[in-house]
TIGU-45645 format. One record per residue (C-alpha): residue number from 0; z, x, y. Coordinates in nm, 4 decimals. Example, Ala and Ser with C-alpha at 12.3 -4.5 7.8 and 13.67 -1.06 7.14 Angstrom:
REM residues 2
+-------+----------+----------+----------+
: lumke :        w :        u :        v :
+-------+----------+----------+----------+
:     0 :   0.7800 :   1.2300 :  -0.4500 :
:     1 :   0.7140 :   1.3670 :  -0.1060 :
+-------+----------+----------+----------+
This chain:
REM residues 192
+-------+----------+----------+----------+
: lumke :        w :        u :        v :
+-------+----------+----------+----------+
:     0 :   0.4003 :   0.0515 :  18.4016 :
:     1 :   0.4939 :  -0.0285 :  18.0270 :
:     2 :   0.1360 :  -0.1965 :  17.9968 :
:     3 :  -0.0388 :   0.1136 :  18.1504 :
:     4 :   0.1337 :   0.3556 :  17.9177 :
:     5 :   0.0996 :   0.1607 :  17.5975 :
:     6 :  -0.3164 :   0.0988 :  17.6734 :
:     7 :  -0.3075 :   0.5106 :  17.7476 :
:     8 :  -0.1564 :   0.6013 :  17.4450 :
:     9 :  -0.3849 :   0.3371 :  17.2439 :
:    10 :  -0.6997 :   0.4114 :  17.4266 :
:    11 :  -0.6124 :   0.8213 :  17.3161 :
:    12 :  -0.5298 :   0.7571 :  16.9531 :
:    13 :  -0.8733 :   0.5542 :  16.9371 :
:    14 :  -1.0898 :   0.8276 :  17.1412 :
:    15 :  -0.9750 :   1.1182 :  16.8773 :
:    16 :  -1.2478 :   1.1602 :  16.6104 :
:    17 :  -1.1608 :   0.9122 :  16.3618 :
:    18 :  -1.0944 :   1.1660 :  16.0726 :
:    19 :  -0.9817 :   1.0698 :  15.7272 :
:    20 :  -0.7197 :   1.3158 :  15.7453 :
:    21 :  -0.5402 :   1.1586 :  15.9941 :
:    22 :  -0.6139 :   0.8012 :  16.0841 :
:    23 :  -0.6502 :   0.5855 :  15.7996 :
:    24 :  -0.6930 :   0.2174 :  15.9886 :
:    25 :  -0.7469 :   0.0384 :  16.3125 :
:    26 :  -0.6536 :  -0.3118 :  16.3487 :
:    27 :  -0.7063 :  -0.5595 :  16.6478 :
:    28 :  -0.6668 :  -0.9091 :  16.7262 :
:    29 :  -0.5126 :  -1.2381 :  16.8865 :
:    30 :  -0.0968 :  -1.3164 :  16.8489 :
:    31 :   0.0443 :  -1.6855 :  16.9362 :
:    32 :   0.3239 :  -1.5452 :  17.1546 :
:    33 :   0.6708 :  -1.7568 :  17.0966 :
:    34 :   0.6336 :  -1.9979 :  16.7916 :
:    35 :   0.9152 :  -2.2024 :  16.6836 :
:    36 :   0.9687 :  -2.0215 :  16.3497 :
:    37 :   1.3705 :  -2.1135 :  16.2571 :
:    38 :   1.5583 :  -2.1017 :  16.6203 :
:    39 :   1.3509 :  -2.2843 :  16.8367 :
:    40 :   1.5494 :  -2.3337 :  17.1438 :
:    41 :   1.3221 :  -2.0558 :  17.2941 :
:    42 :   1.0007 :  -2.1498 :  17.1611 :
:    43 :   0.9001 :  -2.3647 :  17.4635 :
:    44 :   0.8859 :  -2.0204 :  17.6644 :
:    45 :   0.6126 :  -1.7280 :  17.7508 :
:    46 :   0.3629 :  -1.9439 :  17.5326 :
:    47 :   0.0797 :  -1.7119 :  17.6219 :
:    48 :  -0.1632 :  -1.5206 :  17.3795 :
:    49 :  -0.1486 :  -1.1084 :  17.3363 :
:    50 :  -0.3671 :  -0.9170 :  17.2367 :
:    51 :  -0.3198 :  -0.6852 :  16.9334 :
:    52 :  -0.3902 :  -0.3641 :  16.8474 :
:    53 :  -0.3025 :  -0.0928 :  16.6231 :
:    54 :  -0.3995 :   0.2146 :  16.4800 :
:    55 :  -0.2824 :   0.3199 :  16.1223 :
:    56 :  -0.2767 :   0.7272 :  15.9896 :
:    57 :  -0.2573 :   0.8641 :  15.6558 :
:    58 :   0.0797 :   0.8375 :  15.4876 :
:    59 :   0.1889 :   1.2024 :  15.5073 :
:    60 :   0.3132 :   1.3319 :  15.1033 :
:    61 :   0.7086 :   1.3233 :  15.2166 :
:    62 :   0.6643 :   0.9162 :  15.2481 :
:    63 :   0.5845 :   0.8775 :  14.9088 :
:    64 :   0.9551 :   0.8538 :  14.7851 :
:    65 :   0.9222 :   0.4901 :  14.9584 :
:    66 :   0.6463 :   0.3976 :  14.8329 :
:    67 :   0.4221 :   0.5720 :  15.0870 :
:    68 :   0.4045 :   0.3347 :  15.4083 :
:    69 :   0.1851 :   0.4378 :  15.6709 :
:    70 :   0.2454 :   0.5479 :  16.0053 :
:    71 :   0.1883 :   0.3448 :  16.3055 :
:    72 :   0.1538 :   0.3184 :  16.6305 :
:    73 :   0.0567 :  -0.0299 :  16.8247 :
:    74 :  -0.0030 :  -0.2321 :  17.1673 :
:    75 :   0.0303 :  -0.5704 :  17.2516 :
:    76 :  -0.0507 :  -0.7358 :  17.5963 :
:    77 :   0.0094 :  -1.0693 :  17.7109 :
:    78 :  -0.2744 :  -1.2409 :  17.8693 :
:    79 :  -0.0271 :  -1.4453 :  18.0650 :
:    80 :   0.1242 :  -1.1664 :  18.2277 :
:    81 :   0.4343 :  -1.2312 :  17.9900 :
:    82 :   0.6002 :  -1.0117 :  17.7717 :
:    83 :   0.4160 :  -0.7108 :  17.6500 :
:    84 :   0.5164 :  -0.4350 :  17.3877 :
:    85 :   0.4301 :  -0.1051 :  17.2671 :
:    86 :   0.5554 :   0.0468 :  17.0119 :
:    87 :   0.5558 :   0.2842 :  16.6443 :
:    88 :   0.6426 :   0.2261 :  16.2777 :
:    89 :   0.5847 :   0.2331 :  15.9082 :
:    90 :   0.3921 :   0.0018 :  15.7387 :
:    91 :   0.3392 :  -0.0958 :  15.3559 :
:    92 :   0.0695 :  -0.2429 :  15.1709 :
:    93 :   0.1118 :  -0.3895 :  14.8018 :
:    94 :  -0.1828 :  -0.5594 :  14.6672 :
:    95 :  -0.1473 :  -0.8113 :  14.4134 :
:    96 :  -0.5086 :  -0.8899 :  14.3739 :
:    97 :  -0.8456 :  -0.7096 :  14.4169 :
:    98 :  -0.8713 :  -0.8474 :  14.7698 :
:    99 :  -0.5454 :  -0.9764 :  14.8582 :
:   100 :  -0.2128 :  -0.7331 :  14.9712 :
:   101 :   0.0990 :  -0.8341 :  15.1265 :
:   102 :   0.1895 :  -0.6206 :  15.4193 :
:   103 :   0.5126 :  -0.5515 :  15.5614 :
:   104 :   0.6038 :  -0.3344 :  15.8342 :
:   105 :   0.9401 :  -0.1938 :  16.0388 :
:   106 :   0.9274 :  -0.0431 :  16.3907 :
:   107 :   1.0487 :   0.0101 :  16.7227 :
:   108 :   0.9186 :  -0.0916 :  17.0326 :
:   109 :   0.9667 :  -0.0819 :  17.4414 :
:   110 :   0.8733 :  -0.3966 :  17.6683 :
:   111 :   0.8184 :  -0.5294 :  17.9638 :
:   112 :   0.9463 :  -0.8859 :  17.9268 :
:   113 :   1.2653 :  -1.0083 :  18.0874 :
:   114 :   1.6595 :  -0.8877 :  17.9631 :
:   115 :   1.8508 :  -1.1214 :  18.1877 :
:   116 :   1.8643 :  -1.3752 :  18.4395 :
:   117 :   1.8172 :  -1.1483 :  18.8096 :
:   118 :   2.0099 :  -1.5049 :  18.9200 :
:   119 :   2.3898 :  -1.5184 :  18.9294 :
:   120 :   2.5474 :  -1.8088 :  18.6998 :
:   121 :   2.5620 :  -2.1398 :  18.8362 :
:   122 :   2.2448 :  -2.0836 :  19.0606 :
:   123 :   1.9823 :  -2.3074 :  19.0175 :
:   124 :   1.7284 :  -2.0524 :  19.0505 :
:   125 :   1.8624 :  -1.9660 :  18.7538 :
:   126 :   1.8144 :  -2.2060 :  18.5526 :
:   127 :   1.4957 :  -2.2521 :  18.6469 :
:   128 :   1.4299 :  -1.8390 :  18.5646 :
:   129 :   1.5645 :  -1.9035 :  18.1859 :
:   130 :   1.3418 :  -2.2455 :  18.1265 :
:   131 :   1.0594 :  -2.0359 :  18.1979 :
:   132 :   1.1514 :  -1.6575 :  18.0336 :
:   133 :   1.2924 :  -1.5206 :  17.6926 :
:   134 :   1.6271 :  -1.3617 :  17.7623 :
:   135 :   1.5314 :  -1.0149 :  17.5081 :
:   136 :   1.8711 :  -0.8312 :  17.6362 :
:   137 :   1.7386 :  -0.4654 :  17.5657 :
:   138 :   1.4534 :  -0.3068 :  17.6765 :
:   139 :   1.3905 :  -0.1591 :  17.3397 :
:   140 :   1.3548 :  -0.3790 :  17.0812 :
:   141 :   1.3221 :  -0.3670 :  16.6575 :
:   142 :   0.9960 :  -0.5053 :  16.5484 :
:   143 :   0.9769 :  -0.6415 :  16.1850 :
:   144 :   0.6043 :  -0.7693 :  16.0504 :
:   145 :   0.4875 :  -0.9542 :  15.7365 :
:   146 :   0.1092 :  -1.0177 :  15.7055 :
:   147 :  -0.1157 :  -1.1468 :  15.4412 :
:   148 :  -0.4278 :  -0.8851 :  15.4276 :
:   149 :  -0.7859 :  -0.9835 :  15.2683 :
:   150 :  -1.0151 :  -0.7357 :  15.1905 :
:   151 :  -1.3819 :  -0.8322 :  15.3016 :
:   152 :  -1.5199 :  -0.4696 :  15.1471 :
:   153 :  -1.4307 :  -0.1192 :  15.1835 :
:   154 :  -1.4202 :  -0.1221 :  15.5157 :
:   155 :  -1.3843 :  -0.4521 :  15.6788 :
:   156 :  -1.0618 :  -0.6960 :  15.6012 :
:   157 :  -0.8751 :  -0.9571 :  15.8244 :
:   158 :  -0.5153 :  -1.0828 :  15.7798 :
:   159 :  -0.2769 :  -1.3367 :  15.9213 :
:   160 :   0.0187 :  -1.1582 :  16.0286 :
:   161 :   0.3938 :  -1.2650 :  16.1627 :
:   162 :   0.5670 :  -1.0263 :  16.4125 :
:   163 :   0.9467 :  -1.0643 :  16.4833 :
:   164 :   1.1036 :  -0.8909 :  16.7683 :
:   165 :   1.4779 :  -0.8673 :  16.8801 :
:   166 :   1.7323 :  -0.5685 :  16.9186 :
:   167 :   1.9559 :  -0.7235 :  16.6472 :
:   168 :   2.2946 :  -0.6444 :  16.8112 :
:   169 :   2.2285 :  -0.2750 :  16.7564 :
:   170 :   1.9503 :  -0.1511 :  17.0427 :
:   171 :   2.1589 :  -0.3872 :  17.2361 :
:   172 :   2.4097 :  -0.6473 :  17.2834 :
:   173 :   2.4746 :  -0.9714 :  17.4504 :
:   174 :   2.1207 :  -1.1722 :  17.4976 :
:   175 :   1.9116 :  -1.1327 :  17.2087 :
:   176 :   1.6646 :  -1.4183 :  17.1789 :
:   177 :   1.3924 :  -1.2489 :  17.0612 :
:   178 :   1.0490 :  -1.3282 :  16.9578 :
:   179 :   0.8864 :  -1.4987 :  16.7202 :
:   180 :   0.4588 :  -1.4571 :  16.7025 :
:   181 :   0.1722 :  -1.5346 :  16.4737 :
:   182 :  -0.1816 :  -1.4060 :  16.4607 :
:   183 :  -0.5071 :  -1.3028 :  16.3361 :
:   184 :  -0.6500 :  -0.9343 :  16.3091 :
:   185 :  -0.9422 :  -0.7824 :  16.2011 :
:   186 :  -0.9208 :  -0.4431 :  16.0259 :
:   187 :  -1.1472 :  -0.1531 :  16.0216 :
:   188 :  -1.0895 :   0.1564 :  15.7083 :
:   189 :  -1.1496 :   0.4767 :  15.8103 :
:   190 :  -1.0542 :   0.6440 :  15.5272 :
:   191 :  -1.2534 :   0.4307 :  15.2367 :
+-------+----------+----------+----------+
């Protein structure tokens, strides 16, 4: 259900005539689902690929007070049939060379993945449920990225990218191991 929504809402921000005046970016590639990054009790888990996609717009005038991130909105499937995420945000770029920019984002984002064990404790079904799955705890989840972005030309770039997801104790509480994934995207300027 969460899959079908997120690919409708991607596949209509990418049919919509890729003005200037609205979307400024589009960005798609492949995400190592579940590295070992600090915490690695759960990195053992959901080791699947996702795909990535996401569509940046034009930073609208008010944004400029923090230093004018752009709005986005994004899609990531598992090709495992693992956890999968949708979601929207702001994200900045801050070059620091002609080609090179360092790329932060914040969001929020729903998923499909798992929040619990369906097992009760001391079942061994159980166990066997949270070798396999990454607890998340919420359904709705805080999505923090960091990526390093080269710029090929005035249209094309790629970057390597880290995505962190969890509900932080705030979107939720109790079971919050979150997830931990690194990739490589190709981007496409619309507005150049």
């Amino acid at each position: 259900m969460i899959r079908a929504a997120t690919l409708s809402i991607s596949a209509a921000l990418l049919a919509g005539t890729a003005s200037a005046d609205i979307f400024s970016e589009a960005r798609f590639g492949v995400m190592q689902e579940n590295i070992c990054v600090l915490d690695c009790d759960n990195a053992n888990k959901e080791p699947g690929q996702n795909i990535s996609g996401e569509v940046l717009f034009t930073s609208p005038d008010f944004l400029n007070v923090i230093w004018s991130p752009k709005p986005y909105a994004m899609a990531s499937l598992n090709t495992q049939g693992d956890t999968s995420f949708g979601g929207v945000g702001l994200h900045w770029s801050f070059p620091f060379t002609e080609k090179w920019a360092f790329e932060p984002s914040v969001g929020y984002v729903v998923h499909d993945g798992e929040l619990a064990s369906p097992f009760p404790q001391g079942d061994p079904r159980g166990d066997a449920f949270t070798e396999e799955h990454v607890l998340l705890g919420s359904r709705d989840l805080f999505r923090t990225t960091f990526g390093l972005h080269y710029k090929f030309n005035e249209i094309w770039g790629a970057e390597v990218m880290y995505e962190h997801l969890s509900h932080g104790q705030i979107l939720g509480n109790g079971r919050n191991q979150g997830l931990d994934n690194i990739g490589v995207r190709l981007s496409y300027k619309f507005d150049n």
